[in-house]
C-alpha positions as a Markdown table, in Angstrom:
| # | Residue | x | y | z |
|---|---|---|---|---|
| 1 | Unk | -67.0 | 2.3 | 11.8 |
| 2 | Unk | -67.1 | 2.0 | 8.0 |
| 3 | Unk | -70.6 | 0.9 | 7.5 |
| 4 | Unk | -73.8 | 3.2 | 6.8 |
| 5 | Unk | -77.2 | 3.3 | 8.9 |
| 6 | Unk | -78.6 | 1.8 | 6.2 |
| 7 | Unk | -76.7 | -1.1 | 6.6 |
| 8 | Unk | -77.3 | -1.1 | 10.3 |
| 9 | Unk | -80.9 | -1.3 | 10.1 |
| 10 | Unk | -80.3 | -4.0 | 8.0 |
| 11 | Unk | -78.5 | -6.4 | 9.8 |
| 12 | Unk | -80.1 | -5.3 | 13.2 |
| 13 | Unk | -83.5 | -6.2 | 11.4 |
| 14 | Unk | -82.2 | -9.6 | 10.0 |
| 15 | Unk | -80.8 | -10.6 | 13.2 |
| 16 | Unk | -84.3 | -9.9 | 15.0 |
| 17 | Unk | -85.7 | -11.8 | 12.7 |
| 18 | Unk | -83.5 | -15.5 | 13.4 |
| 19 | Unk | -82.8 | -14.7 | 16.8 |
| 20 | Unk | -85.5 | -12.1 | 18.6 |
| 21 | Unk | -84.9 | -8.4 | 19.4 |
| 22 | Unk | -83.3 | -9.3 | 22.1 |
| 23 | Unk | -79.8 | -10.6 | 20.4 |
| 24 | Unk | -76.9 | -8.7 | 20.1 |
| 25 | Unk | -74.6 | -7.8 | 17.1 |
| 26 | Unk | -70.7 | -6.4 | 16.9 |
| 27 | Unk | -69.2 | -5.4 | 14.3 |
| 28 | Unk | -66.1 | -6.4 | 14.4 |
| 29 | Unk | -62.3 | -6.4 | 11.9 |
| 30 | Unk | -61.4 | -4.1 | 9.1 |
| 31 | Unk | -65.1 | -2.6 | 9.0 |
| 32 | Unk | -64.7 | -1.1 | 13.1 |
| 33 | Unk | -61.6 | 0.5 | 12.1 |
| 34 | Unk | -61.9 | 3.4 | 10.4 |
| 35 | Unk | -57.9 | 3.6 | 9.4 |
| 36 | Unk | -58.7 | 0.6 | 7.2 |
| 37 | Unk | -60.0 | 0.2 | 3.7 |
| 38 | Unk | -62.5 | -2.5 | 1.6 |
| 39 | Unk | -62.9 | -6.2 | 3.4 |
| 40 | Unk | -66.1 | -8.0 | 4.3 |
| 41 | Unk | -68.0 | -7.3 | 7.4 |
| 42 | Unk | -67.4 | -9.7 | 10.2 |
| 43 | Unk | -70.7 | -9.9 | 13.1 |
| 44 | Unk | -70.3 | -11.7 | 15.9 |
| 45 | Unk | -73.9 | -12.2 | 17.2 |
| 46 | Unk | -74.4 | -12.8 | 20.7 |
| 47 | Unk | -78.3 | -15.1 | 21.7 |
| 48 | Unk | -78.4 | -15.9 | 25.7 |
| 49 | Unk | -80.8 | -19.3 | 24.1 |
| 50 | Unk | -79.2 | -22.1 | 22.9 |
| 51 | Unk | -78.7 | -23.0 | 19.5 |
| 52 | Unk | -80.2 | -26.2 | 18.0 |
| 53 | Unk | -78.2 | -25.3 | 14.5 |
| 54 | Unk | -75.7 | -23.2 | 15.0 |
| 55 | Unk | -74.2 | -23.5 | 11.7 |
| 56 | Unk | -77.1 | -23.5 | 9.8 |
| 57 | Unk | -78.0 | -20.1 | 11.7 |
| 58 | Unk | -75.2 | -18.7 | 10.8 |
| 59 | Unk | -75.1 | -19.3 | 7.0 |
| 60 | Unk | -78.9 | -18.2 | 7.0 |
| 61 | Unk | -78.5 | -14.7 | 8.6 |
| 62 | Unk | -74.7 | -14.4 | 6.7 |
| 63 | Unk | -77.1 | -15.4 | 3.5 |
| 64 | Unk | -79.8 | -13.0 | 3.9 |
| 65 | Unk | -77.3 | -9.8 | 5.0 |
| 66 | Unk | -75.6 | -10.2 | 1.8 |
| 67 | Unk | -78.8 | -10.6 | -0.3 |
| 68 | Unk | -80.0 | -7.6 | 1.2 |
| 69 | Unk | -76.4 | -5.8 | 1.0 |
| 70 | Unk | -76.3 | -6.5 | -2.5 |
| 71 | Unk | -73.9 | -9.2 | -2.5 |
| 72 | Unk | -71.7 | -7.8 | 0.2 |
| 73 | Unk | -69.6 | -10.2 | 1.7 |
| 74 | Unk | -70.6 | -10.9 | 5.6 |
| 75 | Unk | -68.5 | -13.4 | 8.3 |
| 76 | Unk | -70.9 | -14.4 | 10.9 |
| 77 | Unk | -69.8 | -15.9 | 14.6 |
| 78 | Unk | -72.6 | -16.7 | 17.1 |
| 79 | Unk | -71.9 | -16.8 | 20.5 |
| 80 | Unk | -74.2 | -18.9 | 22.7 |
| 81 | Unk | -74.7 | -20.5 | 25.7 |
| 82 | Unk | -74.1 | -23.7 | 24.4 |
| 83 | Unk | -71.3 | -23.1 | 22.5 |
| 84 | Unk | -67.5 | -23.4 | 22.5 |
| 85 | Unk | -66.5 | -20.1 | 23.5 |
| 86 | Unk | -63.1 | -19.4 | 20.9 |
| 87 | Unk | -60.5 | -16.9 | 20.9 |
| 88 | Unk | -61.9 | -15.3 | 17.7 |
| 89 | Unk | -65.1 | -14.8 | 20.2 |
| 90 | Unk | -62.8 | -13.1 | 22.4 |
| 91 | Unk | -61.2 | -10.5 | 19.7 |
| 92 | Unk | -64.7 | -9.1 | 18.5 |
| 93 | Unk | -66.1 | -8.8 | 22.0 |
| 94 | Unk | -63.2 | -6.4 | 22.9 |
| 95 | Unk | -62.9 | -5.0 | 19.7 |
| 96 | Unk | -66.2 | -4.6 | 18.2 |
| 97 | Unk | -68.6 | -2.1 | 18.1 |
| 98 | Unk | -72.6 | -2.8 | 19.3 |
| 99 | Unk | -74.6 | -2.0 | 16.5 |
């Protein structure tokens, strides 16, 4: 996994605070494999709650990561009840890594 503790805590903490502690994040892509080099972090966070605004979720927690990651550039897929489940959603469950 090629991201620091730092950047755990920050994108644990930003997650809370959209979706409650209770969320769950993977990292997922070129960032979970440590063979790889550069690219932007892909999340796919899971909510058992519906989403009213899904996309607008997305963008606001891929918004605030990078903010706080110094312009970092971050790929957010949520994964809810109430939404289309796709094969990317698939890939990062079996690939990623719980943060």
């Amino acid at each position: 996994m090629r991201i620091s503790e730092e950047q755990i805590g920050i994108i644990r903490a930003e997650v809370a605070r959209q979706l409650g502690t209770a969320a769950t994040v993977r990292l997922f892509g070129s960032r979970a494999d440590d063979t790889q080099r550069g690219g932007d972090i892909d999340l796919l966070v899971e909510t058992s709650t519906n989403l009213v605004d899904p996309a607008l979720t997305a963008a606001r927690i891929s918004a605030r990561i990078s903010r706080a990651l110094y312009g970092r550039r971050i790929d957010v897929v949520l994964k809810a009840p109430n939404l289309k489940q796709l094969p990317i959603h698939e890939i990062a469950m079996q690939e990623g890594v719980i943060l």
